[in-house]
SERO-4910 file (N, C-alpha, C, O; in steps of 0.05 Angstrom, whole numbers):
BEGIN
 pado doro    nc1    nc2    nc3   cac1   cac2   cac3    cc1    cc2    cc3    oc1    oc2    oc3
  Unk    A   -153    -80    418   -134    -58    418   -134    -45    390   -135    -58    369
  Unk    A   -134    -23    391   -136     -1    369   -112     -2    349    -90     -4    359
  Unk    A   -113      0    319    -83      2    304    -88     25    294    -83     26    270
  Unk    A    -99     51    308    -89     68    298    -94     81    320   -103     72    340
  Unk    A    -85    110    316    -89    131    333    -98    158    325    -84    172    310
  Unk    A   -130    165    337   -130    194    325   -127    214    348   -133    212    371
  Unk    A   -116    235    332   -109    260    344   -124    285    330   -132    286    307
  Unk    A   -125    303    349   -130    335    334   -111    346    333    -99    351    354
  Unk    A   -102    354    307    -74    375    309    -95    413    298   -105    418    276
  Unk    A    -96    427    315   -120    447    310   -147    438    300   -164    427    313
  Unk    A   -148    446    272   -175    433    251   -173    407    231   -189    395    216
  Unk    A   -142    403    237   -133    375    226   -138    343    236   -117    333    245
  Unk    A   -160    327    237   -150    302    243   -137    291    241   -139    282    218
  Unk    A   -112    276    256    -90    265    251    -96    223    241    -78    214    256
  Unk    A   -100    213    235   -103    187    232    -74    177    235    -60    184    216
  Unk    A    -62    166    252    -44    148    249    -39    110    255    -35     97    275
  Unk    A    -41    103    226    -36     75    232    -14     62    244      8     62    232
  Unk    A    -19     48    268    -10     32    284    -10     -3    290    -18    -19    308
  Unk    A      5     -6    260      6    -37    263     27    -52    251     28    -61    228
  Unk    A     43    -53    271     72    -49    263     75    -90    254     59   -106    262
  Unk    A     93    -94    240    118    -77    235    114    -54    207    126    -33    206
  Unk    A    102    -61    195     86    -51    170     65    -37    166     56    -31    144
  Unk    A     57    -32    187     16    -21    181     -1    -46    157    -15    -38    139
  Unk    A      4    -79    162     -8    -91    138    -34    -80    138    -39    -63    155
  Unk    A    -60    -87    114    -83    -71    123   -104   -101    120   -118   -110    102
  Unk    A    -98   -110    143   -116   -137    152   -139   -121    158   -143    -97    152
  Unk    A   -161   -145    175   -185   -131    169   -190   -108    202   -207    -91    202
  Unk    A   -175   -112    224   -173    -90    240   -159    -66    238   -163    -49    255
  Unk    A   -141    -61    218   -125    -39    207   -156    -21    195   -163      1    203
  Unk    A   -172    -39    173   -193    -25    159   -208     -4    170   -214     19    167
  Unk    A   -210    -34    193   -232    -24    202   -227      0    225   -246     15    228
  Unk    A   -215      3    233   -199     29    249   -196     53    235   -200     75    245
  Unk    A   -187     48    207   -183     76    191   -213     81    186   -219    104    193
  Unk    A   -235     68    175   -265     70    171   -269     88    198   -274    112    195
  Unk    A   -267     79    219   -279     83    241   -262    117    246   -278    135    252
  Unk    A   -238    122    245   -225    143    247   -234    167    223   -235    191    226
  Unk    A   -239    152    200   -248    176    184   -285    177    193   -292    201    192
  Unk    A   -298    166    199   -331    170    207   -321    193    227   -330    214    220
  Unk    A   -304    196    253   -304    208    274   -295    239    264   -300    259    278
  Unk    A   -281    238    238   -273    258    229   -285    275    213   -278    298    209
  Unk    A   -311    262    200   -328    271    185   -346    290    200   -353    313    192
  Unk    A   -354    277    225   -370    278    244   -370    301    254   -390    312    262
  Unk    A   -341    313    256   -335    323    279   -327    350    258   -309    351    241
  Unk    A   -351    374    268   -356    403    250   -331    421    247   -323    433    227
  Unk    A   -318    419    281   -278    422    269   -265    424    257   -249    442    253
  Unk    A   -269    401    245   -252    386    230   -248    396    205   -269    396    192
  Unk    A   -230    405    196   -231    415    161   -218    395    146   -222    396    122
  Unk    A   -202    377    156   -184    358    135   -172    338    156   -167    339    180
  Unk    A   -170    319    134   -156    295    152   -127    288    137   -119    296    116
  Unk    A   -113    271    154    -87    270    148    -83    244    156    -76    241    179
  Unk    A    -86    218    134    -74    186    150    -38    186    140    -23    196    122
  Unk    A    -36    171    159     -6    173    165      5    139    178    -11    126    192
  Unk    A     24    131    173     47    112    179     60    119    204     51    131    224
  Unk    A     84    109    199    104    110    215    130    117    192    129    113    168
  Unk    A    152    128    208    170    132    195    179    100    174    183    103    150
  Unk    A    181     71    187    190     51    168    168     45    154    176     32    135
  Unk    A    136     48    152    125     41    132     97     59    133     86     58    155
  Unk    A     84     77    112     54     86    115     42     61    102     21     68     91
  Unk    A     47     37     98     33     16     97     50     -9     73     50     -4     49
  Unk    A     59    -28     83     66    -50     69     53    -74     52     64    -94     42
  Unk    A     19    -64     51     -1    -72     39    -14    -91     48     -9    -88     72
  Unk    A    -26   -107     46    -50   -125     43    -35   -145     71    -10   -149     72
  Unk    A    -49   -154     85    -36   -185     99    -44   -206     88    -65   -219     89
  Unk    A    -19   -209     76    -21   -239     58    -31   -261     73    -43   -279     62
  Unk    A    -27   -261    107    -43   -281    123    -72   -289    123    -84   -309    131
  Unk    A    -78   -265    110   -109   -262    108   -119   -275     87   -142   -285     89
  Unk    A    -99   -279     53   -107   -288     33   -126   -318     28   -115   -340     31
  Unk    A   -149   -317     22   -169   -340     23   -185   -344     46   -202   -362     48
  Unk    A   -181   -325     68   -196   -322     95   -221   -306     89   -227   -292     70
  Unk    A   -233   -312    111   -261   -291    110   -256   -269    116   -272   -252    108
  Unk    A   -230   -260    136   -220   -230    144   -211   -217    115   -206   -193    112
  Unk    A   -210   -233     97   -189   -215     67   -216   -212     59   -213   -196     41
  Unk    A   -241   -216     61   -268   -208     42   -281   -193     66   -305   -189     59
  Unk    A   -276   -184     90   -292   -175    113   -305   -146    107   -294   -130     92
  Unk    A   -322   -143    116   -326   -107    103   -306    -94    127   -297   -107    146
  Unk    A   -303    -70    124   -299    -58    105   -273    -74     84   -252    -82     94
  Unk    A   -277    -78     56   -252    -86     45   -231    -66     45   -230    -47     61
  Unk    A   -214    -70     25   -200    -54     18   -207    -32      7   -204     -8     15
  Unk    A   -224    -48    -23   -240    -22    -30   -255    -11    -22   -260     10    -34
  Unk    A   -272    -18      1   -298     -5     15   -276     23     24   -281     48     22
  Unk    A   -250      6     34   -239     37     54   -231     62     27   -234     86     31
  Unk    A   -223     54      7   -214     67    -14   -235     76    -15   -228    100    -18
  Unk    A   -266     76    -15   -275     84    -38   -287    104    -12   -296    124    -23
  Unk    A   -291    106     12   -298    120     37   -283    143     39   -291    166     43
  Unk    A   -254    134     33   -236    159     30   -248    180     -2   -261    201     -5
  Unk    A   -240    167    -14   -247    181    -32   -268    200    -47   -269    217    -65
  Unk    A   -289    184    -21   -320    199    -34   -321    220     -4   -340    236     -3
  Unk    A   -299    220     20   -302    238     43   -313    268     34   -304    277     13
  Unk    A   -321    275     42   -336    319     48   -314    325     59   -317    347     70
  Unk    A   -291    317     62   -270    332     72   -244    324     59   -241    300     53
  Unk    A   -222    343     53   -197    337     36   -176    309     52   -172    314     76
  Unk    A   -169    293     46   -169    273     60   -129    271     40   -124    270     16
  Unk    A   -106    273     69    -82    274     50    -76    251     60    -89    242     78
  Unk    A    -51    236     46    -39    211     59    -13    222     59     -8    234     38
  Unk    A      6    220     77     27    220     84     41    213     87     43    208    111
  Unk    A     64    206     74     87    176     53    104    176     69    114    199     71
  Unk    A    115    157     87    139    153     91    147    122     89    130    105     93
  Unk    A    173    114     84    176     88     89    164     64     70    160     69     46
  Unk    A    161     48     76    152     28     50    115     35     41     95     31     55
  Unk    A    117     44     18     80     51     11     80     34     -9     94     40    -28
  Unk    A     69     15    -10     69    -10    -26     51    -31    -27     44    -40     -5
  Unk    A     40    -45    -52     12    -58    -58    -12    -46    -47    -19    -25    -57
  Unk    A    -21    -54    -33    -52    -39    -14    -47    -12     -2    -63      7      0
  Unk    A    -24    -12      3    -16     18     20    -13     34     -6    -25     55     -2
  Unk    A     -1     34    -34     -5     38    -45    -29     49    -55    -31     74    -59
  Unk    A    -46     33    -60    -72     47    -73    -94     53    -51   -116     61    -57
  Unk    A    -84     47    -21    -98     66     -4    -88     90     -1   -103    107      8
  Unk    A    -64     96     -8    -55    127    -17    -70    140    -38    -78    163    -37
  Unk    A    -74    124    -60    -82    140    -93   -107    142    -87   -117    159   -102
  Unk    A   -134    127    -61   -148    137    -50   -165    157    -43   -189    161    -45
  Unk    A   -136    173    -31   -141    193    -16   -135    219    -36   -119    215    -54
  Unk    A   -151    249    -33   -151    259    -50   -124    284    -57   -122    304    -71
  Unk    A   -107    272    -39    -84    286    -41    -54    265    -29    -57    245    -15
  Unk    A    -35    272    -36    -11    256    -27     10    266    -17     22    270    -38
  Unk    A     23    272     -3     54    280      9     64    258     16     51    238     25
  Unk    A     93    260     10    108    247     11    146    253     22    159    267      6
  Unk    A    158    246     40    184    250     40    207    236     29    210    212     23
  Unk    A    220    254     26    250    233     13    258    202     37    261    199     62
  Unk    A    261    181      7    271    160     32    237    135     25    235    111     28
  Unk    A    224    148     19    199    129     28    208    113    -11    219    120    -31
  Unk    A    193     90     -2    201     77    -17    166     58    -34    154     40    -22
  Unk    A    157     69    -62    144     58    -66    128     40    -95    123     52   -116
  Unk    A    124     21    -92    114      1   -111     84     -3   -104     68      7    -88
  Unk    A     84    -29   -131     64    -49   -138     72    -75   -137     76    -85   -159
  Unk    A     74    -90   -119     99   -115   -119     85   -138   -120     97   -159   -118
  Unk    A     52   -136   -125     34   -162   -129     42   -178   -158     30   -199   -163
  Unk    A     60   -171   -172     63   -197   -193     86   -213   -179     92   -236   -188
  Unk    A     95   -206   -165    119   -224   -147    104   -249   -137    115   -271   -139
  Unk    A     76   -246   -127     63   -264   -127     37   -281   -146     15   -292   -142
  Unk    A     49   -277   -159     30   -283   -181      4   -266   -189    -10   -271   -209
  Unk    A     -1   -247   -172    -16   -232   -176    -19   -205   -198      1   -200   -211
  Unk    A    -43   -190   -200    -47   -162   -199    -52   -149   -181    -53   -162   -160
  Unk    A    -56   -121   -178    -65    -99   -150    -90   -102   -160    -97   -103   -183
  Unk    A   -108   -106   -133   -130   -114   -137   -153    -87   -132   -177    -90   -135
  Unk    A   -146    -73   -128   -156    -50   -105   -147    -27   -118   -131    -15   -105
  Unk    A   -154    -16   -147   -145     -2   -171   -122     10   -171   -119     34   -178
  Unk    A    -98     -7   -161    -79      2   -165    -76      6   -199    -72     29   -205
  Unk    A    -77    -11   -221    -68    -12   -250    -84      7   -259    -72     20   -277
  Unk    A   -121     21   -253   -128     39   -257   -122     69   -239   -135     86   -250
  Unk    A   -114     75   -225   -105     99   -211    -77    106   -212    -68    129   -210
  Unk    A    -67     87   -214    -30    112   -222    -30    104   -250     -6    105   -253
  Unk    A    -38     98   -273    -22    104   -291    -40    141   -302    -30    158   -317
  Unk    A    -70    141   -285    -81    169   -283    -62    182   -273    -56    195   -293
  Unk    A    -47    190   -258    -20    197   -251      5    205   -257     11    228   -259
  Unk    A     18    187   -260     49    180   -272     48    171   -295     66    155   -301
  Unk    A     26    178   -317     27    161   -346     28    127   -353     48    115   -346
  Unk    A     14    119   -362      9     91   -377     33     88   -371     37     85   -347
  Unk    A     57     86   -389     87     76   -391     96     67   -365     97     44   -357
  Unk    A    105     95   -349    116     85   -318    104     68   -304    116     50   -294
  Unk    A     73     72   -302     67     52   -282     62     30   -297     59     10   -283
  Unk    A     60     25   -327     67     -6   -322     95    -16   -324     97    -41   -324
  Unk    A    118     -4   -326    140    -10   -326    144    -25   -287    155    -46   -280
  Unk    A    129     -1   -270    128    -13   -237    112    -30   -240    120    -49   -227
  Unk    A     92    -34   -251     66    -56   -242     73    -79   -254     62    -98   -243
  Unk    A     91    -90   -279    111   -121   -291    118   -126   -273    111   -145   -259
  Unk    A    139   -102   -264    165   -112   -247    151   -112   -218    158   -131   -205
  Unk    A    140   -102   -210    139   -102   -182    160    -89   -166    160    -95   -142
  Unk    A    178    -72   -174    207    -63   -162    198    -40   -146    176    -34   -154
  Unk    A    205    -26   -127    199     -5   -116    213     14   -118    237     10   -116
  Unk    A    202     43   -124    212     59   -138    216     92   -115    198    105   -107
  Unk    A    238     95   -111    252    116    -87    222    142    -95    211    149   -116
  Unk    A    218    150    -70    202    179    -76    215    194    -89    200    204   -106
  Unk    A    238    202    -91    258    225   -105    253    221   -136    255    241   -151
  Unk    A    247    195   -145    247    202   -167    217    199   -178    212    190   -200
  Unk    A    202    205   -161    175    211   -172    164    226   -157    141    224   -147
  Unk    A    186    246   -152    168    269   -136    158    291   -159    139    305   -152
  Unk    A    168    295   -183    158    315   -203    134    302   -224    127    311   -246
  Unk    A    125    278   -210    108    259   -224     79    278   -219     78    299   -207
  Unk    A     54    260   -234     33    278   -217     28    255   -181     17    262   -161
  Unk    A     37    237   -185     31    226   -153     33    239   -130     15    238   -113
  Unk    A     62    255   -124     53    273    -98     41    306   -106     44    317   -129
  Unk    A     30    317    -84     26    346    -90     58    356    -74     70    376    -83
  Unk    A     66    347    -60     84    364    -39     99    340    -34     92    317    -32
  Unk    A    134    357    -32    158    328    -27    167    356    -11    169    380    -15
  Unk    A    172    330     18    194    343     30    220    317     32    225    293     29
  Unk    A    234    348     40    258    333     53    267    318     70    283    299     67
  Unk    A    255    329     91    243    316    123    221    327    132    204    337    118
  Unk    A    221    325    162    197    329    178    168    326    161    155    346    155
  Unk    A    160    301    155    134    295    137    110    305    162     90    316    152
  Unk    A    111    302    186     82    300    198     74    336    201     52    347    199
  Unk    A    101    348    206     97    380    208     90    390    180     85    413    178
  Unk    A     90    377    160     98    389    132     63    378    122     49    394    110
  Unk    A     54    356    127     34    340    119      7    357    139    -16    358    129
  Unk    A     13    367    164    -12    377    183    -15    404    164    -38    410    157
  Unk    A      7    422    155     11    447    139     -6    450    115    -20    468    106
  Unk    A      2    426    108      0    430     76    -30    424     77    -41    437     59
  Unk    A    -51    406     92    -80    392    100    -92    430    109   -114    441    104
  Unk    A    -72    437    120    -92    468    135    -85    483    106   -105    497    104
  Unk    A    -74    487     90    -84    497     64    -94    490     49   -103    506     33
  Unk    A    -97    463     46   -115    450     30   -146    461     37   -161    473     22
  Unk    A   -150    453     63   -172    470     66   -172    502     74   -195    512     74
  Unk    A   -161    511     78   -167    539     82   -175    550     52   -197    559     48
  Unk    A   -157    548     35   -160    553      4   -184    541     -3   -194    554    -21
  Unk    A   -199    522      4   -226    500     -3   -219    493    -26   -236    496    -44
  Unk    A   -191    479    -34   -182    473    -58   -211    446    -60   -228    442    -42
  Unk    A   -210    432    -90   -224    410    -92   -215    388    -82   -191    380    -84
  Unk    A   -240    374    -69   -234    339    -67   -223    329    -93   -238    323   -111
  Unk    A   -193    325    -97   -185    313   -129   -189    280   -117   -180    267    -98
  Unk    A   -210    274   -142   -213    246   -143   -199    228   -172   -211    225   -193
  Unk    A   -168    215   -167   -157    201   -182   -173    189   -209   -168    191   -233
  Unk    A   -196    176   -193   -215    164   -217   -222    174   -239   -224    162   -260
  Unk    A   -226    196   -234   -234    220   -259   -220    233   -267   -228    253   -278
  Unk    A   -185    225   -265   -176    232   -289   -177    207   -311   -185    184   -309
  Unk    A   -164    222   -337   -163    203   -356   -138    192   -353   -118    200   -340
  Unk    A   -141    177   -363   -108    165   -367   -106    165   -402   -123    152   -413
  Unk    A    -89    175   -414    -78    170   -444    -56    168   -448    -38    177   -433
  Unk    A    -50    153   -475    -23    151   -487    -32    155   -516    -54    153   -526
  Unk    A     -5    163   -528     -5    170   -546     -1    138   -564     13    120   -553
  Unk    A    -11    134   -586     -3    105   -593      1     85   -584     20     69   -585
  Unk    A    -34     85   -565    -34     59   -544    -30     33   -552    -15     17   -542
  Unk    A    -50     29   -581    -57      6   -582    -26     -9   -594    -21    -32   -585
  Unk    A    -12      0   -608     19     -4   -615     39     -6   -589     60    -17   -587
  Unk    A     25     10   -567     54     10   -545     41    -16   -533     56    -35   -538
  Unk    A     23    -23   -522      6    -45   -510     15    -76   -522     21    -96   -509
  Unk    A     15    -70   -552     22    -86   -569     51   -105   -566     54   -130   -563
  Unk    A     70    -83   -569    100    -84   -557     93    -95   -534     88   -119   -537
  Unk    A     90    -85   -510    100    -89   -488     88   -125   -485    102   -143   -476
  Unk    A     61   -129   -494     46   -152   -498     78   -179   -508     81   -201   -496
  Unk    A     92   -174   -525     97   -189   -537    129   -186   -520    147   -202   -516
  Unk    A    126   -162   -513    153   -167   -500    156   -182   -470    175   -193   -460
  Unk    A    134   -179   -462    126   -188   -429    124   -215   -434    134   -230   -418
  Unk    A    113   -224   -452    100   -258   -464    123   -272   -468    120   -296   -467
  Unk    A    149   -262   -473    178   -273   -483    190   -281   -456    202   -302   -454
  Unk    A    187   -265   -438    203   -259   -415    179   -281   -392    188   -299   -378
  Unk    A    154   -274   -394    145   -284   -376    133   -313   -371    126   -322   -349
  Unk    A    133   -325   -394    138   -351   -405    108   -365   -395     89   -357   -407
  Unk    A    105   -384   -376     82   -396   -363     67   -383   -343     48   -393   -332
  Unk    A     82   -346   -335     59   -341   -313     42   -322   -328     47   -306   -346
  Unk    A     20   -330   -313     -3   -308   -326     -3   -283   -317    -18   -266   -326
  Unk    A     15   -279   -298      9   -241   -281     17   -218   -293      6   -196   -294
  Unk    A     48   -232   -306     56   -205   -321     29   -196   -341     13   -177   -337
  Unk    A     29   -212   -360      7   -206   -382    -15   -197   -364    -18   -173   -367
  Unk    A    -30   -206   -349    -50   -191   -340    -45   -160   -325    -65   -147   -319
  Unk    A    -21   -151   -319     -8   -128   -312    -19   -109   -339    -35    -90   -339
  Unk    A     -5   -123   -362    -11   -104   -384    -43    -99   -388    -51    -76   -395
  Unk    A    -62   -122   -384    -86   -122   -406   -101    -97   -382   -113    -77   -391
  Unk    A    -96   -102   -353   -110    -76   -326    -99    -57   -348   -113    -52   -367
  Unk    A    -69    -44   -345    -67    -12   -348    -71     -5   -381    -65     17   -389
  Unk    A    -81    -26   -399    -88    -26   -418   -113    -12   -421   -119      8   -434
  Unk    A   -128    -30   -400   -158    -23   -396   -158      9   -382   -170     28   -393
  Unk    A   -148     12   -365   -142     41   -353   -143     62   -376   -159     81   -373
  Unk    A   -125     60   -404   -123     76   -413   -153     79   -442   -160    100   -453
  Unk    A   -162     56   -445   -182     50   -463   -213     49   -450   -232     58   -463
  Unk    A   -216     37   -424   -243     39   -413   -248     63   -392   -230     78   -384
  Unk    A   -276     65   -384   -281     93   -359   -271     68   -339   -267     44   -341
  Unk    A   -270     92   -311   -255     76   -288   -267     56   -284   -253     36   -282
  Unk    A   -296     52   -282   -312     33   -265   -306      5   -285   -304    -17   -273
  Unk    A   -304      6   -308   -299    -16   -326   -278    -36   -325   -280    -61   -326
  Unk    A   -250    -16   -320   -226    -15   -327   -220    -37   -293   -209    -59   -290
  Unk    A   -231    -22   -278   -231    -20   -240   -243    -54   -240   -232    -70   -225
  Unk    A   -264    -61   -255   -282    -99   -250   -262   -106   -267   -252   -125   -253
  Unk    A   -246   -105   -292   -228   -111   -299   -216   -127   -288   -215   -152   -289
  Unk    A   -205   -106   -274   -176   -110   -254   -179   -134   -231   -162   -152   -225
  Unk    A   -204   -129   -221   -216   -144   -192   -221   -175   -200   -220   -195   -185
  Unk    A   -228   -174   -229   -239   -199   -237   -221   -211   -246   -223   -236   -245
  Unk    A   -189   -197   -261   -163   -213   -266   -154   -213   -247   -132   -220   -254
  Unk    A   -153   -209   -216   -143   -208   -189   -153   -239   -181   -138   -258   -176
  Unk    A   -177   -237   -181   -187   -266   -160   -190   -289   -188   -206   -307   -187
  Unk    A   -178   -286   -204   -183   -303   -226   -145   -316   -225   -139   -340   -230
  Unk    A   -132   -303   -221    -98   -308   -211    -96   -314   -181    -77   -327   -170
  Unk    A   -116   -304   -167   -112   -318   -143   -127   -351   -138   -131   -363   -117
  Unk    A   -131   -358   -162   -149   -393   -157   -115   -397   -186   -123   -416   -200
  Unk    A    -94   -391   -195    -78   -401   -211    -53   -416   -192    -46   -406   -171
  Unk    A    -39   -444   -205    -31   -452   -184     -2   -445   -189     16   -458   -180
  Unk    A      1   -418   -208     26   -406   -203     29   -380   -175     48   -372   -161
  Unk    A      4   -376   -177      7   -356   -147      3   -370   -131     20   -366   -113
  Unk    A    -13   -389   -124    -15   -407    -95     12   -415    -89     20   -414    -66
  Unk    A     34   -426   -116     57   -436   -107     76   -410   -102     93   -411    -84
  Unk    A     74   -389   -115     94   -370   -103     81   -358    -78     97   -354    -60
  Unk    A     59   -353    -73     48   -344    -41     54   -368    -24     62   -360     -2
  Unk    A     53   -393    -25     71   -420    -11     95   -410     -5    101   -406     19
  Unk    A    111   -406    -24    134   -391    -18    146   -380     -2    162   -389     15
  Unk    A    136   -347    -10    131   -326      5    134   -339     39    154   -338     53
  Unk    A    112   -347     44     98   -353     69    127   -375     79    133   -375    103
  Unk    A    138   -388     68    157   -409     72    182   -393     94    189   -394    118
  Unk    A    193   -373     58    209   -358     69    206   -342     94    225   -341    109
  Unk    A    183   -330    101    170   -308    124    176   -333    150    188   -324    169
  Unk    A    169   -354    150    167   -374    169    200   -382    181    210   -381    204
  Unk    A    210   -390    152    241   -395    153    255   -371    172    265   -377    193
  Unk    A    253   -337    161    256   -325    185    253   -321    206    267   -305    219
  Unk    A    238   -331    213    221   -334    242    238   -355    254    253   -346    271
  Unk    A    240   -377    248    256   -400    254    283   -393    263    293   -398    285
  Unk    A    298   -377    240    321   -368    237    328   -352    268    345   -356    285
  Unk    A    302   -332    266    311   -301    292    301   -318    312    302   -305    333
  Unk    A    291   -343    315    286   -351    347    308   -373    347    306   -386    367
  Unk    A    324   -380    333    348   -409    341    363   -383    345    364   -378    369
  Unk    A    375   -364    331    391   -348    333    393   -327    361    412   -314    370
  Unk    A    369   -330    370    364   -321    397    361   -339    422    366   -331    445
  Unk    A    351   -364    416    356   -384    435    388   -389    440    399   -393    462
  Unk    A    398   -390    418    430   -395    418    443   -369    433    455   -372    455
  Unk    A    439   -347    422    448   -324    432    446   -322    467    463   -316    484
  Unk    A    417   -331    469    420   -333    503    434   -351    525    445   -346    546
  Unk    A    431   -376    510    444   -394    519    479   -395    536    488   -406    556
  Unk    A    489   -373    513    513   -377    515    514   -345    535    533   -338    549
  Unk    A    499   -335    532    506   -304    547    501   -323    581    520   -326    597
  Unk    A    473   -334    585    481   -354    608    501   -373    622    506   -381    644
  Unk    A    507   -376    601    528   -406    607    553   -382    622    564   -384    644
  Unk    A    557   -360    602    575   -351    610    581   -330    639    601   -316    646
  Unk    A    558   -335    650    545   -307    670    550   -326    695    539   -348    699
  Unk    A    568   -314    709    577   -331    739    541   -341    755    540   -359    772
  Unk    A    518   -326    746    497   -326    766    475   -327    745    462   -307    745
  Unk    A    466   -348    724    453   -365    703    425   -339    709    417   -335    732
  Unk    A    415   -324    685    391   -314    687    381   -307    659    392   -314    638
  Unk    A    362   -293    662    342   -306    628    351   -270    623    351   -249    635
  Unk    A    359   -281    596    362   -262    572    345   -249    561    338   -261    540
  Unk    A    334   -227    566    306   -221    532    326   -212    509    337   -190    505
  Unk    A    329   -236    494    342   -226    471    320   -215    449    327   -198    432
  Unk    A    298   -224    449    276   -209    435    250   -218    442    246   -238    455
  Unk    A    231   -200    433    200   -192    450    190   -217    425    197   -218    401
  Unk    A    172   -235    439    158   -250    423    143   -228    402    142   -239    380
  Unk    A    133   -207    400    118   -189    377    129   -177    362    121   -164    343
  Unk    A    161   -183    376    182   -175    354    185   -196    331    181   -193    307
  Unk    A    195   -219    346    187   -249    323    162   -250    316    156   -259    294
  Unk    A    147   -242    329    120   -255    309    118   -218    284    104   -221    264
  Unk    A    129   -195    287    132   -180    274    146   -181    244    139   -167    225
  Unk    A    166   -199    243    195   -202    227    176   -220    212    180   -218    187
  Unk    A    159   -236    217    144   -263    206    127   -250    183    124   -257    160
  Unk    A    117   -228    198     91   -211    180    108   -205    146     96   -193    128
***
């Protein structure tokens, strides 16, 4: 079964990912968007593409289920799809709604344009797990939103409302509502105008009094972050962002990514993670076995309840 869906909206490809509860981007999410942008390339129509979410998430990032599996290294990776988008013959927008965060994240900065609506909500939340963004998130937004901001998001991991980074360089266009009418619009001027493929990579990223602000933040993150290694490696990526060319900055990043994912401070907070996700699961099926129980007991003529769709629990888990 397919997790996405394409459509023609006129000369617009529509891509919409379909893999709820989140759009995670396991390795059939990838490979669906690969396969949706080839068809789009393909097809002489076509002037621009447009990937898209759902109203609660244009992607909740990476499936942590996948972490240490052969599906988390499968081609297309993450970056294979990033870097497909990015190098497309056609203007390629992503369309923000809802949680855009870790992988969804930098499968947005991707693509060579961004819209976004009020309400969507977005981060870098891989040091929560001991991690970095592995998939140039630390080199592509601080090209963006400046060195400072994004590593102030990429320590913390906090997620940051669209409204207040809509005058950032991250989106081209903020609406208010209606994102999919506003996102098909804005893709048919993109190309009608033959504006450029903008590729993130090639901007620069600078600060003014790097090696002093780096410095600070180094000593200030090192106070606070005590025995884990993620914060500090947060700084040394968007460090590198602002001091090396992308491709440098980009093995950087990839090589302090899988070098924190063998640390046994992320194995124990992804343990965690995965505990808690389970514990919910546990929680919404006693809470619904119970729930039924008693709606029967109390029903003159005993009959089965759907208090929820098993893909709903196994959804809440994700």
């Amino acid at each position: 079964m397919s997790t996405t869906i394409y459509e023609l909206r006129g000369t617009v490809a529509l891509i919409t990912m379909d893999n709820p509860p989140v759009n995670g981007l396991g390795f059939d999410l990838r490979h669906d968007i690969v396969e949706g942008l080839a068809r789009a390339e393909a097809d002489a129509n076509v002037k621009a593409v447009v990937l898209i979410g759902s109203p609660r998430a244009f992607s909740g990032g990476a499936d942590i289920r996948e972490f240490g599996s052969p599906r988390a290294s499968a081609e297309p990776s993450l970056n294979t799809v990033i870097r497909m988008l990015e190098n497309a013959g056609k203007p390629v927008v992503a369309a923000i709604a809802g949680a855009c965060m870790g992988g969804g994240l930098e499968l947005a900065l991707g693509c060579h344009y961004r819209v976004a609506v009020k309400g969507a909500q977005i981060a870098l939340p891989e040091v929560k797990l001991g991690l970095i963004p592995g998939a140039g998130g630390t080199q592509r937004l601080p090209r963006l939103i400046g060195a400072e901001a994004a590593l102030n998001m990429i320590v913390s991991g906090n997620s940051v409302p669209s409204e207040q980074l809509k005058d950032s360089g991250l989106f081209d266009e903020f609406f208010e509502k209606d994102l999919l009418p506003g996102a098909i619009a804005f893709a048919d001027k993109v190309a009608s105008e033959k504006r450029p493929l903008k590729r993130v990579r090639d901007l620069k990223a600078s600060l003014a009094n790097a090696d002093g602000f780096f410095q600070f933040a180094r000593n200030t993150v090192r106070a606070a972050a005590k025995n884990f290694p993620a914060p500090l490696k947060c700084v040394d990526a968007v460090a590198a962002a602002v001091a090396m060319p992308y491709e440098e900055g980009a093995r950087f990043e990839r090589e302090s990514f899988l070098q924190l994912m063998q640390t046994p401070q992320s194995r124990a907070l992804r343990h965690a993670f995965l505990g808690e996700r389970a514990a919910a699961k546990m929680r919404v099926t006693w809470e619904g076995a119970r729930e039924a129980r008693c709606l029967v007991n109390a029903s003159p003529r005993p009959r089965l309840v759907p208090v929820m769709r098993k893909d709903d629990i196994a959804g809440e888990a994700r």
